[in-house]
N, C-alpha and C positions, 0 to 999 in steps of 0.2 A: 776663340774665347776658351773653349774646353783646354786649348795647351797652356793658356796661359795658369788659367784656374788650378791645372793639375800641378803646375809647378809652386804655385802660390802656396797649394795645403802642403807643401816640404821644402819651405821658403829654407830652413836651416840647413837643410842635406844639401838645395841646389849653392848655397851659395859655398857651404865645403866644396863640391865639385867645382864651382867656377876658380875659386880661390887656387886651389890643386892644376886645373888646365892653366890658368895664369901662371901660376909658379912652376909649370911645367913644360909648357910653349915658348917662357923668354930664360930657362936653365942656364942655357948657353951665352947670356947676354953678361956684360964686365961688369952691371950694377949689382947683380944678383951673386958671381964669380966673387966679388970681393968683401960681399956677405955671409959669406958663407952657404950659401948656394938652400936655401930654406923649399922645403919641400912639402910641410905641412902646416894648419894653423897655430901652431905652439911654439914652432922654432920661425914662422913668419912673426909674427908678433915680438919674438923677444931678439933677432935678429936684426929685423927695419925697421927705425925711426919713422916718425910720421915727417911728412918733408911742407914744403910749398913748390909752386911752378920754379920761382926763382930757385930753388937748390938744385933741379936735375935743366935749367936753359940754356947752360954751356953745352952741353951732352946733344941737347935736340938740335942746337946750331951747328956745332960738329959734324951733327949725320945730315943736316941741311944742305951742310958747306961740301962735305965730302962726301957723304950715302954710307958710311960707316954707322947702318943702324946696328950690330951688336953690341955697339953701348950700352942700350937700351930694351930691345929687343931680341926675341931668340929664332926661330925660323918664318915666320909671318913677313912676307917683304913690304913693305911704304907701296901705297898705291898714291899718293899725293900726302901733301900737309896743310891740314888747314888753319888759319890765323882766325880769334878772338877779333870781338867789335874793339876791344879795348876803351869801351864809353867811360869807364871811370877815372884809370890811371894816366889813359890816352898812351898805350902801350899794347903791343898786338902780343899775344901766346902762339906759337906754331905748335900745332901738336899734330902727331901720325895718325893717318887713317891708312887699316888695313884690310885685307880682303874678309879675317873674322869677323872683327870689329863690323865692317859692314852686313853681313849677313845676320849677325844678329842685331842689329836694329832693324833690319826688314822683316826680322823674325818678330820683334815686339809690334812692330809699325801695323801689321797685320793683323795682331789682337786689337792693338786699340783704333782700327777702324773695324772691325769685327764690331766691335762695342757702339761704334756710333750708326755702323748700318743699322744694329738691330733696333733702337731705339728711334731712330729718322732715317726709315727707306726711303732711298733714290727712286726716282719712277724708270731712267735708263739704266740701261747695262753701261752705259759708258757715258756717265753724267757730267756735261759741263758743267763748273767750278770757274765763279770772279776771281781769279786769283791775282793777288795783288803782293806778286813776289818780283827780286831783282835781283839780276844777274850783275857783277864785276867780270874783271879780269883775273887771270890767271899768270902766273908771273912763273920762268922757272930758277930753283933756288941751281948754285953755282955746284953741285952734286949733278943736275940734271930734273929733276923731281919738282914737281909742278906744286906753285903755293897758291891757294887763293882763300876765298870765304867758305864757309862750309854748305853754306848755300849754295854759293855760285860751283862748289863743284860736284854739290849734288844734279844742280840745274844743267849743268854741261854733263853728267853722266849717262848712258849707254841706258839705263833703266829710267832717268827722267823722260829722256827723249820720247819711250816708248810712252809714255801720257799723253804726249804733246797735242793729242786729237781731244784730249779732254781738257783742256784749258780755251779759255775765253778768247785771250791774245794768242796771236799766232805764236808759235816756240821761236821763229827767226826774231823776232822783234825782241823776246823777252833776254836774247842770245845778244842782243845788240850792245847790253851792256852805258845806255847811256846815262844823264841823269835822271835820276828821282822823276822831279818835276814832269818831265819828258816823256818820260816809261806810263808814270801815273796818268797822265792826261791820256794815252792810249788805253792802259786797262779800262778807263773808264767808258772811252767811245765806243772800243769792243765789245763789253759790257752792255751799252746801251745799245747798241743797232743788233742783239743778241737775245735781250731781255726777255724774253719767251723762252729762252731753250737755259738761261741759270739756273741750276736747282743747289748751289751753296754758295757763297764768299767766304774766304779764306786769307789771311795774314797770318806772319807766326806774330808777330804782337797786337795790342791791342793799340798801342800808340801809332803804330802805323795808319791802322783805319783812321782815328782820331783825324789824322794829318789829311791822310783822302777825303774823307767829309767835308776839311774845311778848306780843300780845292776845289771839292766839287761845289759848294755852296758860290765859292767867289767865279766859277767856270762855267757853270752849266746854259747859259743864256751862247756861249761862243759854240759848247758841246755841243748844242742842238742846231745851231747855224750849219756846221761842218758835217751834220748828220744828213740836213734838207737839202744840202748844196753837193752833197758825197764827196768830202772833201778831208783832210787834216790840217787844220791851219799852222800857217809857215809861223805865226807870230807863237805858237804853241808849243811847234815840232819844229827844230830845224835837223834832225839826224836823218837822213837818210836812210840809214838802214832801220829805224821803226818807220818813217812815215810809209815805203814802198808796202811792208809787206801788210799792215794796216788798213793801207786802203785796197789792197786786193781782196782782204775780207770782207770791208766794207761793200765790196762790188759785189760779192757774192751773196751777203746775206740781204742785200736791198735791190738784188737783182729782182722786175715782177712787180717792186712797190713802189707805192707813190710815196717817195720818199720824206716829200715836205708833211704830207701827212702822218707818218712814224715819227718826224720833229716836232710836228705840232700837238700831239697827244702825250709825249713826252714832257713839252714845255709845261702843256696843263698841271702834270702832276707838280713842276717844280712851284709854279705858278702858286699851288695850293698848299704846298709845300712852304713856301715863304711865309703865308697866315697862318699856317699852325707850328710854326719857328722849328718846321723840319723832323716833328715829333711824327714816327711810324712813315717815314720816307721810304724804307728798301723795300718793304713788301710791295710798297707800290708801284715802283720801276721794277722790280723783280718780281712778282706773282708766285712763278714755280719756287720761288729759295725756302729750302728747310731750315737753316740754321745759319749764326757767321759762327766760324772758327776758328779762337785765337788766343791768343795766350791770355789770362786777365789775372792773374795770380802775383804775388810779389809787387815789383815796382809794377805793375803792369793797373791791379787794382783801381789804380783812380779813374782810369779812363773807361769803367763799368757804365758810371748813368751816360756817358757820352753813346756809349754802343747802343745801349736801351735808349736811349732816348729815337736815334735812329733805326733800331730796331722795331719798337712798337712792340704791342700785345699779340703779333701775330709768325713775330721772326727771334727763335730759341736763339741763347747764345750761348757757345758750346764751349766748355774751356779747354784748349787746347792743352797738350801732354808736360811733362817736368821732365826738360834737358838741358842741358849746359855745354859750357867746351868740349869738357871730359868726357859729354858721351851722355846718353837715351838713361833717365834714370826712373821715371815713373809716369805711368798710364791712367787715367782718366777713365776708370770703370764704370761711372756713374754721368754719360754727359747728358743728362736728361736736369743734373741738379743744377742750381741757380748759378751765376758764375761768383758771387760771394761767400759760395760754401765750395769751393771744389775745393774735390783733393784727392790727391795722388796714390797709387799704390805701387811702390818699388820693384823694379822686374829683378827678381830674384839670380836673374843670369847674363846679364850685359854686362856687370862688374860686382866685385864685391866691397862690400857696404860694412862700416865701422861706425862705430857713435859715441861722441863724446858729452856728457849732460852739462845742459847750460849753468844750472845751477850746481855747484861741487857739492854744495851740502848735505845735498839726496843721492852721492854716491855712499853703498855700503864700505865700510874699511875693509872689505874684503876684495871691493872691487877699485878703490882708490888707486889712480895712476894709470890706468887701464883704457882701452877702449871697451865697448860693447858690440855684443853682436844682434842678429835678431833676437834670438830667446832672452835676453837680459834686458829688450826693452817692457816699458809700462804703460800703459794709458792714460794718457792725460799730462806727461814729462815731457819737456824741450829737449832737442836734443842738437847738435852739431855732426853733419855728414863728412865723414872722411872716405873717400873713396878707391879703390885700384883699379884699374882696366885694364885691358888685353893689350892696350897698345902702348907702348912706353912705359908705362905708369906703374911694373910693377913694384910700385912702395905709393905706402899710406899716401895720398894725396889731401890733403883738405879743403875743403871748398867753403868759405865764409861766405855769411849770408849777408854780416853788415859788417864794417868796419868802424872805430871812430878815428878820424883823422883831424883830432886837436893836436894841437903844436906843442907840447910839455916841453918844452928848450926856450920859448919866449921867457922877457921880464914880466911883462904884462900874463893876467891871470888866462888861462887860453879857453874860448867857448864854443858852442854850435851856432851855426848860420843856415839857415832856413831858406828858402828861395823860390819866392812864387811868381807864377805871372797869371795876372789877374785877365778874365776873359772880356771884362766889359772896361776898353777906359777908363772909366767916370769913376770906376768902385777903387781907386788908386786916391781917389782924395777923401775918401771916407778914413780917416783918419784914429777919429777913434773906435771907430770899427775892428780897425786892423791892431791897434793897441791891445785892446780886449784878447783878440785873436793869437799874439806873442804869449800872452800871459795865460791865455787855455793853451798853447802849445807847451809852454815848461811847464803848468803843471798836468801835462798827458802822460812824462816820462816816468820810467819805474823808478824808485829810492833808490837806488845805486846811484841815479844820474842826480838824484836830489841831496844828496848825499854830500855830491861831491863841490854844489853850488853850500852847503851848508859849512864844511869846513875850507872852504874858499880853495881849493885846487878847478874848480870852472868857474870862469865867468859867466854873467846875466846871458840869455838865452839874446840873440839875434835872427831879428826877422827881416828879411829886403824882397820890396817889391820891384821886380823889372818891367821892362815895357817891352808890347806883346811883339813878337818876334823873336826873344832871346832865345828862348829853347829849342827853336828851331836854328839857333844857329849851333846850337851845340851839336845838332844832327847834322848839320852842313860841314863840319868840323871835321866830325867824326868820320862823313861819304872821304872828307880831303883827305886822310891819314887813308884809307883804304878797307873801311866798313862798307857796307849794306846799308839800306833803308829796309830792307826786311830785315836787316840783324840788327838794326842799331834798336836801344831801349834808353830812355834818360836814367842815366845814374842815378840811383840812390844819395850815394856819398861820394863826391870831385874829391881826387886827392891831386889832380892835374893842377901845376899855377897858372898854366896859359887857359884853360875852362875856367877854373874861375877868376881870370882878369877878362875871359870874355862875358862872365853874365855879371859883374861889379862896373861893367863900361856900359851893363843896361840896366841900371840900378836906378829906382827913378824915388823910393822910398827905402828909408830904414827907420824900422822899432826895434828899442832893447825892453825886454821885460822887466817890472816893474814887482813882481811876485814877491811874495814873500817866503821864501825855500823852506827856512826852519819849519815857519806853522803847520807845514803837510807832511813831516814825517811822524806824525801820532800812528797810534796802533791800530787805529780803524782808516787811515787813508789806502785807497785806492785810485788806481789814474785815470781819469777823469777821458769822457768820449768827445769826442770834437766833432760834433754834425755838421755834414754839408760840407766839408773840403773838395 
């Protein structure tokens, strides 16, 4: 905490310095060579363009195909590349991971569980952790250089291994690589025949656990069969390589007990757990757990009352850190606050950090056309992250946080489409419920977007309801293309047509909005809050 702190109160000197070692590490690299070779932030600025992924993926493919990283790169060699979930476009990013790159995320990763020790101490020095992570494969590209998730090659790395006595599931199983489905139904047996010695649960997202709850709700009557009998049922697990080394833990930690009676005290909770509709469920399979750990920020958000709900008043829920493809961008100083207030604070030396304001109209003419740095921003102002990193990336990179992907080429007027899937059946026929529902959604957007239904460039707002199962196909999709279930997250915005001809084939309602655009751009409107989504 104290390094991170110290670096923070000269947030503006570190990131000159980082900017300077970026532009000084890849010198030698032909992106840099044919910019004129930019050495501080004055000629980097007025030298490189701000780019996207797509302007420098020729380049990465190249050094993929061949290992010709001075394209991009100046003496830092490729220790692996790792590929994007790709949940939106349904398109993977490879991007470079190197030996700096790495040590300074171990360098942040360090503060910010610094931060969560001090606030929820572990009672061990070497505390198991539910962890409900998954391993892929590892593929190598035609250079020689190994591609996979960034997960799985964190989880296959030489430093995860060294954990592997503090995870739940054995590390062979988690190494196994199989499905979802598969993997999950082991974390959770391991978990259970364990449930004394957990003291956290861990996801990196929040929609993950989401998904575990609502296996374990439809599983756990088989879970505790397989606990009494010391067993992994074949209709659950057909991989071999989770079932073997699964149930040698099982052997171990049920070695001495009466096993049917750890299943039968177990079932009780679920048992009770059914009447009270699963509300403050984990404390009570887990006792020892301080907190779950998981991302809830962003699209992650809505699946807050789902965690609390199985959280209870007795299990924090901690919001895990802000990263992305490009790499470890901000720390979670404060995990003690609710998971609908976190927020982030930028590590001043993993990369260097530009900003563009959402609104133009509150840039000064003196800073118009510009990025900003840290001392140029304000309190209380939007901004847009553009970022550089040590690995590839030296030039502006920018990372959007939403996209609109309206179709302005059609005849027809082009609009947003909305897409829910409703958790109870029966609530898909309440009809004009969900009407009401379309017409509090367009008028939630800001006057830009009402704007644009007002001078007819959008059409009326579209709302479709799907039937339950779709979203989960878009994860299933997503495992197919060569994602995670620990990395996968449901897109915000589909710009993919084959995702959205998959959740249009589970379409089972549509409302168009009925609103009236003009009447809400008066001077005193404001967008309006939608409770209960």
């Amino acid at each position: 905490m104290e390094d991170f702190e110290a670096v923070c109160k000269n947030a503006v000197q570190a990131q000159e310095e980082a900017l300077v070692q970026i532009l000084q590490r890849n010198g030698s690299c032909q992106y840099l060579q044919r910019s004129g070779q930019p050495l501080c932030l004055k000629s980097f600025k007025a030298q490189l363009p701000i780019i996207s992924y797509d302007n420098i993926s020729p380049e990465l493919q190249q050094i993929a195909d061949h290992g010709t990283s001075h394209l991009l790169l100046g003496c830092d060699p490729i220790l692996y590349f790792t590929f994007s979930s790709g949940t939106s476009s349904g398109k993977h990013k490879i991007l470079p991971q190197t030996n700096c790159g790495y040590s300074l995320l171990a360098r942040a990763y360090a503060s910010s569980n610094a931060y969560r020790d001090e606030i929820f101490p572990l009672e061990s020095t070497k505390p198991i952790g539910l962890h409900f992570v998954y391993s892929g494969e590892q593929y190598k590209a035609k250079s020689g250089l190994l591609i996979g998730a960034g997960s799985t090659n964190y989880y296959k790395s030489e430093a995860y291994n060294q954990e592997a006595e503090t995870l739940a599931t054995p590390y062979e199983a988690l190494l196994a690589g199989s499905d979802w489905q598969q993997t999950t139904y082991c974390h959770l047996l391991c978990g259970l025949v364990q449930r004394h010695k957990i003291e956290f649960i861990h996801a990196t997202f929040a929609y993950t656990l989401s998904e575990v709850f609502r296996l374990l709700e439809s599983n756990w009557k088989i879970l505790c069969e397989d606990i009494s009998a010391r067993r992994v049922s074949e209709s659950k697990v057909t991989d071999e390589k989770l079932r073997v080394p699964v149930l040698k833990l099982m052997e171990r930690e049920l070695r001495g007990k009466d096993s049917s009676q750890v299943a039968r005290e177990i079932s009780e909770i679920f048992i009770a757990g059914t009447e009270s509709r699963w509300s403050g469920l984990l404390p009570l399979l887990w006792p020892r757990a301080k907190y779950v750990h998981t991302v809830v920020t962003g699209a992650m958000e809505p699946y807050i009352p789902v965690l609390k709900k199985y959280a209870g008043d007795k299990l924090a829920i901690v919001g895990f850190d802000y990263s992305a493809s490009e790499g470890y961008l901000g720390i979670n100083m404060r995990p003690a606050t609710p998971p609908e207030e976190v927020v982030f604070t930028l590590i001043p030396y993993t990369m260097f950090f530009e900003f563009i304001p959402v609104d133009p109209e509150e840039v000064p003419d003196h800073q118009k056309g510009e990025t900003l740095g840290f001392k140029d921003l304000q309190v209380g102002k939007q901004y847009e992250l553009v970022v550089t990193t040590f690995e590839g990336f030296a030039c502006p990179l920018e990372i959007a946080n939403f996209t609109s992907c309206a179709d302005f080429t059609t005849k027809e007027r082009p609009h947003y489409v909305i897409y829910w899937e409703l958790k109870n059946d029966g609530d898909n026929s309440r009809h004009e419920e969900l009407r009401d529902s379309c017409n509090a959604l367009d008028r939630g957007f800001n006057a830009a977007y009402l704007t644009g239904g007002v001078d007819k460039t959008l059409g009326a707002l579209e709302l479709v309801t799907v039937k339950q199962g779709t979203f989960e196909k878009l994860m299933e999709k997503a495992i197919e293309s060569g994602a995670l279930a620990s990395q996968y997250k449901t897109p915000r915005c589909i710009k993919s047509p084959a995702l959205l001809e998959l959740l249009d084939r589970g379409a089972i309602g549509r409302y168009t909005s009925s609103e009236d655009i003009s009447s809400l751009l008066a001077e005193d409107w404001k967008p309006s809050v939608i409770h209960g989504l």
